[in-house]
C-alpha positions in Angstrom: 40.2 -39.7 -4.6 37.2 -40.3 -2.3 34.8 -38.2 -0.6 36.4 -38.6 2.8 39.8 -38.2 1.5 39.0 -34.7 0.5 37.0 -34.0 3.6 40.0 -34.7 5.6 41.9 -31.7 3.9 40.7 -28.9 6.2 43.7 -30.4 8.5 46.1 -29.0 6.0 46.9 -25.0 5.0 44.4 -24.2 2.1 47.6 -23.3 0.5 48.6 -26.6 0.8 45.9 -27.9 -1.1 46.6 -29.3 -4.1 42.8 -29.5 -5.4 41.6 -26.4 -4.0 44.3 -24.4 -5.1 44.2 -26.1 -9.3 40.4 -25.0 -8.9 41.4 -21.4 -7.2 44.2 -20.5 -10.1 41.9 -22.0 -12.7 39.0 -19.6 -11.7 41.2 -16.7 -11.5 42.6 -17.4 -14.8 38.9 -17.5 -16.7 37.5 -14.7 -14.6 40.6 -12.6 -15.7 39.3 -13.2 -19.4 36.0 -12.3 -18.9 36.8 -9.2 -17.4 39.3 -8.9 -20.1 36.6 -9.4 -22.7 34.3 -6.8 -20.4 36.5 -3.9 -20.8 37.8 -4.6 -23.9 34.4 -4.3 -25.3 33.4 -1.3 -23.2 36.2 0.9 -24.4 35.3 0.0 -28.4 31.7 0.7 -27.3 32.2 3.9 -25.6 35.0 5.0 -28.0 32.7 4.6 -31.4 28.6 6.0 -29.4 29.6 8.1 -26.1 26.4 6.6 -24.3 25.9 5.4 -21.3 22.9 3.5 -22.8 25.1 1.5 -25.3 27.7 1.1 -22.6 25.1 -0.5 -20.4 23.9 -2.8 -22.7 27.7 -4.4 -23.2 26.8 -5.6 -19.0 22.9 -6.1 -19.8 23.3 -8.2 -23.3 24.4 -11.2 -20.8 21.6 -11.2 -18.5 18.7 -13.0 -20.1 21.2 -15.7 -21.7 22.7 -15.8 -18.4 19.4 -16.3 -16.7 18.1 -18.9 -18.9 21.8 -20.4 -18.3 21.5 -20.7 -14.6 17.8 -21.7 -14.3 19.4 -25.7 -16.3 23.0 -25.1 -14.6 22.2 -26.1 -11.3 20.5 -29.3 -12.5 23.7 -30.0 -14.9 25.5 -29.7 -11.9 23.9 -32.0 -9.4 23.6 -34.3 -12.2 26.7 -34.2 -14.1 29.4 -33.5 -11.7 31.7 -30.2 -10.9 34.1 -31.3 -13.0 32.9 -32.2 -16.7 30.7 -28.7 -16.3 34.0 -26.6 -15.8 36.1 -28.3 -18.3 33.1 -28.0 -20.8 32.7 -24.2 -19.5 36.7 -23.3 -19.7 36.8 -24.9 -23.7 33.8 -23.0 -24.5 35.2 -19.7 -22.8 38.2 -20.4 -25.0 36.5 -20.3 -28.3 34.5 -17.3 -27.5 37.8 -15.5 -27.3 39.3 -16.4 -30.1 35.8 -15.6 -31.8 36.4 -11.9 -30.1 39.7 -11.8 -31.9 39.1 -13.0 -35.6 35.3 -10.7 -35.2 36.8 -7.7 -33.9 40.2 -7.4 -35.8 38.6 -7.9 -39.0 35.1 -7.0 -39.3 34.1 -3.5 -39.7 32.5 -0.9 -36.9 28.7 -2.2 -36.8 29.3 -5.6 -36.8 32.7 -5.5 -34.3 29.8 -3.9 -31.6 27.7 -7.1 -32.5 30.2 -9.6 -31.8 31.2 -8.1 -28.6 27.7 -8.3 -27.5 27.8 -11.9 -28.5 30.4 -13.0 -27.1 29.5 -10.9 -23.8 25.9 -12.8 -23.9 27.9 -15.9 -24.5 30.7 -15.7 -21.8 27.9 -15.1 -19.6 25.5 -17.9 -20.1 29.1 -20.3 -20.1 30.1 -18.7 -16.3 26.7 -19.8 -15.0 27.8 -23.3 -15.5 31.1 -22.4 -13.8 30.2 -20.8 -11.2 27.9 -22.9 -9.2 30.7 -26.0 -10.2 33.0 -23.6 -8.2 30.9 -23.2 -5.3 29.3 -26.4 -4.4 32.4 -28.0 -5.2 34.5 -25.8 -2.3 33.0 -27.2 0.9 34.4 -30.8 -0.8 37.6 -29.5 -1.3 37.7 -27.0 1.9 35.8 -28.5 4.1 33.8 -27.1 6.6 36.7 -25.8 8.9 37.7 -23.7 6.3 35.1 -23.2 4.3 34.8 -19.3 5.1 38.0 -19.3 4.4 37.8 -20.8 1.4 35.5 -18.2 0.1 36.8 -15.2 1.0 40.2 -16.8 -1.2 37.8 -17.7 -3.7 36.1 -14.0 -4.0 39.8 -11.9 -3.4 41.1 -13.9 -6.4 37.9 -12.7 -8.3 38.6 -9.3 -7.5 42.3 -9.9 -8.0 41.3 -11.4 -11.4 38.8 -8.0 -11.9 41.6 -6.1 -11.6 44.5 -8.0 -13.5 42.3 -7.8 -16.2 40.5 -4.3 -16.5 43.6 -2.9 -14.6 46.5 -3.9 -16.2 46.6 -6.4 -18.7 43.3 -5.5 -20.8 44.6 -1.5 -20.6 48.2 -3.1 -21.4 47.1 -5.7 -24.1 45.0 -2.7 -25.8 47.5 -0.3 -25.5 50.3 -2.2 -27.0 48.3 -4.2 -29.5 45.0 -3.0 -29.6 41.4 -4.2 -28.8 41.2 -7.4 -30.7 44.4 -9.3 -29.1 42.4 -9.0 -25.6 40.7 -12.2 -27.2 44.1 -14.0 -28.5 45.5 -13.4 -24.8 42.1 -14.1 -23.2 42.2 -17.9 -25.2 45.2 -18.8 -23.8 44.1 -17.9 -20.1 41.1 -20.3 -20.5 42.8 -23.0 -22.0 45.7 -23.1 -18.9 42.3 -22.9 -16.5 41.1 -26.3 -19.2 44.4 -28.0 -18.2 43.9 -27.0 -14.8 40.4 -28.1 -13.9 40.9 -31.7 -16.0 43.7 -32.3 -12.9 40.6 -32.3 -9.9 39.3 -35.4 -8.5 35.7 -36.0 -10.0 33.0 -36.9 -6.8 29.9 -36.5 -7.1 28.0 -36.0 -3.9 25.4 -38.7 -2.9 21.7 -38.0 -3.8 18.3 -40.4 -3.9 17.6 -41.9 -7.3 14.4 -40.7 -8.9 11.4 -43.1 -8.5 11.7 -46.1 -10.9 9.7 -45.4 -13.7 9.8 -41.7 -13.5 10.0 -39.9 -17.0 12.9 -37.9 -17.7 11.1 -34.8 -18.3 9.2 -35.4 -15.0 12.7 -35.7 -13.4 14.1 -32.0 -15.3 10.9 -30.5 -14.1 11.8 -32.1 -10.3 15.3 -30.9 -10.6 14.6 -26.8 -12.3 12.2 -26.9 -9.4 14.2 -28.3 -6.3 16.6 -25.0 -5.9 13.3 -23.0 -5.4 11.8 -24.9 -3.2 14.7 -25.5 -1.2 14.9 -21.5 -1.0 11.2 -21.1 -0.6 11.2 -23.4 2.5 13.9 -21.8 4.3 13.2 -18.2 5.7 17.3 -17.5 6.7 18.3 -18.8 3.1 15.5 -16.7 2.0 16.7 -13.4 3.6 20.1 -14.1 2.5 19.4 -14.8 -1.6 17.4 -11.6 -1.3 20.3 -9.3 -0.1 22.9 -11.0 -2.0 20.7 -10.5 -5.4 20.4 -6.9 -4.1 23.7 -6.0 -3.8 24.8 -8.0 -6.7 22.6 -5.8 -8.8 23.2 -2.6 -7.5 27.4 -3.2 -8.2 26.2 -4.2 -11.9 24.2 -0.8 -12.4 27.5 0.9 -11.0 29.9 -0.7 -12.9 27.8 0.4 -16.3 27.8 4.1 -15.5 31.6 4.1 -13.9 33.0 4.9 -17.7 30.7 7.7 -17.9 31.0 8.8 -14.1 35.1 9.0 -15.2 34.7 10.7 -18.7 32.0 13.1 -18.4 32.4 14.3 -14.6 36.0 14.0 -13.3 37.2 14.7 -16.7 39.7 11.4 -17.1 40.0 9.1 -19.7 37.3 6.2 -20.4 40.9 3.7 -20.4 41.5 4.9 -16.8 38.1 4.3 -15.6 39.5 0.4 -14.5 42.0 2.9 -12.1 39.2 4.1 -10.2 38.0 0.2 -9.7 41.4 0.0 -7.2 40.4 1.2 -3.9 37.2 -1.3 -3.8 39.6 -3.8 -4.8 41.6 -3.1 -1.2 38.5 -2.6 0.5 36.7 -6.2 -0.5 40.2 -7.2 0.5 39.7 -5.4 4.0 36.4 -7.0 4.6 37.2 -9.8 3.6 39.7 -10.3 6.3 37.3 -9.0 8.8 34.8 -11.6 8.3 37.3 -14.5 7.7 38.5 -13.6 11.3 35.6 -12.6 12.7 32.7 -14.8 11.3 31.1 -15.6 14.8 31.0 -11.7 15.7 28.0 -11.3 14.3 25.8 -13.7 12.9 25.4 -14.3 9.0 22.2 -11.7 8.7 23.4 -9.3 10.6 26.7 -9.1 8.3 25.0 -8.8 5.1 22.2 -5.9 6.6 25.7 -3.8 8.0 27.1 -4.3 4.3 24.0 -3.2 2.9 23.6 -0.7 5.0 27.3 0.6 4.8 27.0 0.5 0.9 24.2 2.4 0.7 26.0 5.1 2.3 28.9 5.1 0.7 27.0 5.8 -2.8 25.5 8.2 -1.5 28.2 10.4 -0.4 29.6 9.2 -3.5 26.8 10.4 -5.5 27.1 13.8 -3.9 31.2 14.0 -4.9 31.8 12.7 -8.5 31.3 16.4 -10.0 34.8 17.6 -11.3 38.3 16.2 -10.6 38.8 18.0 -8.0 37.1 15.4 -5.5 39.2 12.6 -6.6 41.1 12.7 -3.4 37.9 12.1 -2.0 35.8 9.5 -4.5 39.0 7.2 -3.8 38.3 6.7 -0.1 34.4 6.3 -0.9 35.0 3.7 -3.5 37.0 1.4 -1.0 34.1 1.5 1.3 31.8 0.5 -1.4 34.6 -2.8 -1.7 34.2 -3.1 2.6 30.2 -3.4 2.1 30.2 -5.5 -0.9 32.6 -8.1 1.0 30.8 -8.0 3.9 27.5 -8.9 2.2 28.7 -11.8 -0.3 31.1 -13.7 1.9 28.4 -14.6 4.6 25.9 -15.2 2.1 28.0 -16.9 -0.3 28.8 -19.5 3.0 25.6 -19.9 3.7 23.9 -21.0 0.4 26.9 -23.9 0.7 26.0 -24.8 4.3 22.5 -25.0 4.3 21.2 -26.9 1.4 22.3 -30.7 1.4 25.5 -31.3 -0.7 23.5 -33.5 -3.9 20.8 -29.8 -3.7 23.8 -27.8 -3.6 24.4 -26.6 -7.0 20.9 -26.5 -7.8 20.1 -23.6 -5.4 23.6 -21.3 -5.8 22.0 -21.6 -9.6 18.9 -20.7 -8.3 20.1 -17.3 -6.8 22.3 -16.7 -9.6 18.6 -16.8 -12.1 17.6 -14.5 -9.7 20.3 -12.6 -9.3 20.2 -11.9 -13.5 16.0 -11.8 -13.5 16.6 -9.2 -11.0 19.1 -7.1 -12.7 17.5 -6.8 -16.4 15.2 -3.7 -15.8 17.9 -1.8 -13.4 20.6 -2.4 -15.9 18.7 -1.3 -18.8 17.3 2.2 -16.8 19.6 3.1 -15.1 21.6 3.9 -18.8 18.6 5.6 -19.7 18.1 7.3 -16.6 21.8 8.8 -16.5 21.9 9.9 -20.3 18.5 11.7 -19.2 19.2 12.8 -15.6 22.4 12.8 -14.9 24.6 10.5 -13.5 24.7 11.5 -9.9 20.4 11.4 -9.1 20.9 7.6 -10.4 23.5 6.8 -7.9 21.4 8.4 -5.1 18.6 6.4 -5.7 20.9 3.1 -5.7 21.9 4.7 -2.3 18.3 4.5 -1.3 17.7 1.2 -2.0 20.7 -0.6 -0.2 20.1 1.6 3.3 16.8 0.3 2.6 17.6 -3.0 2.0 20.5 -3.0 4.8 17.4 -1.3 7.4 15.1 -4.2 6.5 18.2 -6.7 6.9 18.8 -5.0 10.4 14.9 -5.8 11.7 15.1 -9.4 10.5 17.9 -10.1 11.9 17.3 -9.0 15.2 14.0 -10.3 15.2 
């Protein structure tokens, strides 16, 4: 299958597609493992040490292997092809779980905790192959009619695959079998996403050959630098990677103090925590719809500053009403305004790193804002544990609140300017 066989696809439902929808159920399936993986290792983690610190670290023990992962994954991409990286990423995911399995079940307590770190830094530097495969190969298989479309799908199915798997079956796979078997299940999901992927047509985008004589290392250097530059050069793409980085980081720091926010101060259960995750679920689902039917409302900055802008509130009320269970009825609603924001920051940003860039730079500067994205998220992550073991949960979320009105008021003046 050509290039202009798969551009003609737009004319057809996106559930219709055959391509687009192998690549949709294949991402679903792997994300659903590592989120699997995620909670399966949270709950041993907080189960055995009760700290938000440890707890933190399961989320910040991915970040440096998955920055040094993305800063080489957009290159691999633009090189290799979307479709050798994600069957290479899906057969890797898949032996990570089974390592989580065979570690977990039969080492004892100290070195368990290692191997979920392990395989947590591991899954991560694996996804930031994946991910920008996934993403510069949508506007192929969507085309541009579609392509918001095409990521809202993309990012429901992510949440959807969030909570399938620290929802319902990492809780029910732990229950009913306990911690290790999250890995045994996990295996299989990847290898069904393996069989999957291997059935996509493999393009590659058209680029221009390095100069003849040009020395490979010369031509690495070229392509780790081309994502920046192509960033750098662009003050809309700029502004977006910056808010999209931002509110990427500030949902990391929240998901690591979320089992501590359930246990310690509305008096639940560290397994229910995923529970709590529901109402942002609806609300990215909300959002989602709003700017898939709405995308020429407002234009792309303006989206992502009201997101900010609307997050940054919601924490903040939310930081003022996570003391005691009796504010549940109220945390619930907050939480699925938190899922609104989010989607209405990452869809419009997500489309524009795919439209602006040409298609052979595409994957080179998603991976771009993905190293950012994890740069940016290492001394947050790893505080903002310490910070609520010292302070108290609640000053740490106001201060997140801070920064994304910030961020969303800052958004607001560029965009209008």
């Amino acid at each position: 299958m050509d290039r202009r066989s798969l551009q003609t696809r737009p004319d057809r439902s996106l559930l219709r597609n055959g391509p687009f929808v192998r690549l949709w159920t294949a991402q679903f399936a792997s994300v659903t493992v590592v989120y699997s993986l995620s909670l399966a290792g949270t709950v041993l983690v907080e189960q055995q040490t009760h700290s938000s610190t440890r707890t933190g670290l399961v989320i910040l023990s991915a970040i440096l292997p998955a920055f040094l992962a993305s800063l080489v994954a957009g290159a691999v991409v633009d090189r290799w092809g979307q479709v050798p990286v994600l069957v290479a990423s899906h057969a890797a995911r898949a032996l990570l779980a089974l390592t989580f399995w065979l570690g977990i079940g039969l080492l004892p307590t100290g070195p368990a905790l290692g191997i979920v770190y392990a395989v947590n830094a591991a899954g991560a530097a694996f996804s930031q192959f994946a991910l920008p495969a996934e993403l510069a190969f949508l506007p192929e298989l969507a085309g541009k009619a579609h392509l918001v479309s095409a990521n809202a799908l993309l990012q429901l199915s992510t949440l959807a695959a969030e909570g399938l798997g620290i929802v319902l079956l990492g809780p029910l796979v732990i229950k009913l079998a306990g911690v290790p078997a999250v890995g045994l299940v996990g295996a299989l999901l990847c290898l069904v996403a393996l069989l999957l992927v291997t059935r996509l047509p493999r393009t590659q985008p058209a680029r221009g050959e390095p100069p003849p004589g040009q020395a490979t290392l010369t031509r690495l250097a070229d392509d780790l630098r081309a994502g920046w530059q192509a960033i750098a050069r662009d003050r809309l793409l700029s502004l977006m990677v910056v808010q999209v980085t931002l509110a990427a980081t500030l949902l990391l720091v929240l998901l690591s103090l979320v089992p501590g926010l359930v246990s310690r101060h509305l008096g639940l259960s560290v397994e229910d925590a995923p529970f709590l995750m529901l109402p942002g679920g609806l609300g990215f689902v909300l959002g989602s719809f709003l700017v898939s039917r709405r995308p020429g409302r407002l234009s792309w900055p303006l989206w992502t500053a009201v997101g900010l802008t609307a997050l940054g509130g919601s924490l903040g009320l939310l930081s003022l009403l996570s003391s005691g269970a009796g504010h549940l009825g109220l945390v619930l609603p907050l939480i699925l305004g938190i899922g609104v924001a989010l989607a209405l920051v990452i869809i419009p940003a997500r489309t524009l790193l795919q439209q602006r860039p040409p298609a052979w730079l595409r994957g080179r500067v998603i991976a771009a804002q993905l190293a950012l994205a994890n740069a940016a998220a290492v001394v947050p992550l790893l505080m903002g544990g310490v910070l609520a073991d010292r302070v108290g949960i609640r000053p740490v979320m106001g201060l997140l609140s801070l920064l994304a009105v910030g961020a969303g008021a800052v958004g607001l003046h560029q965009a209008r300017s």
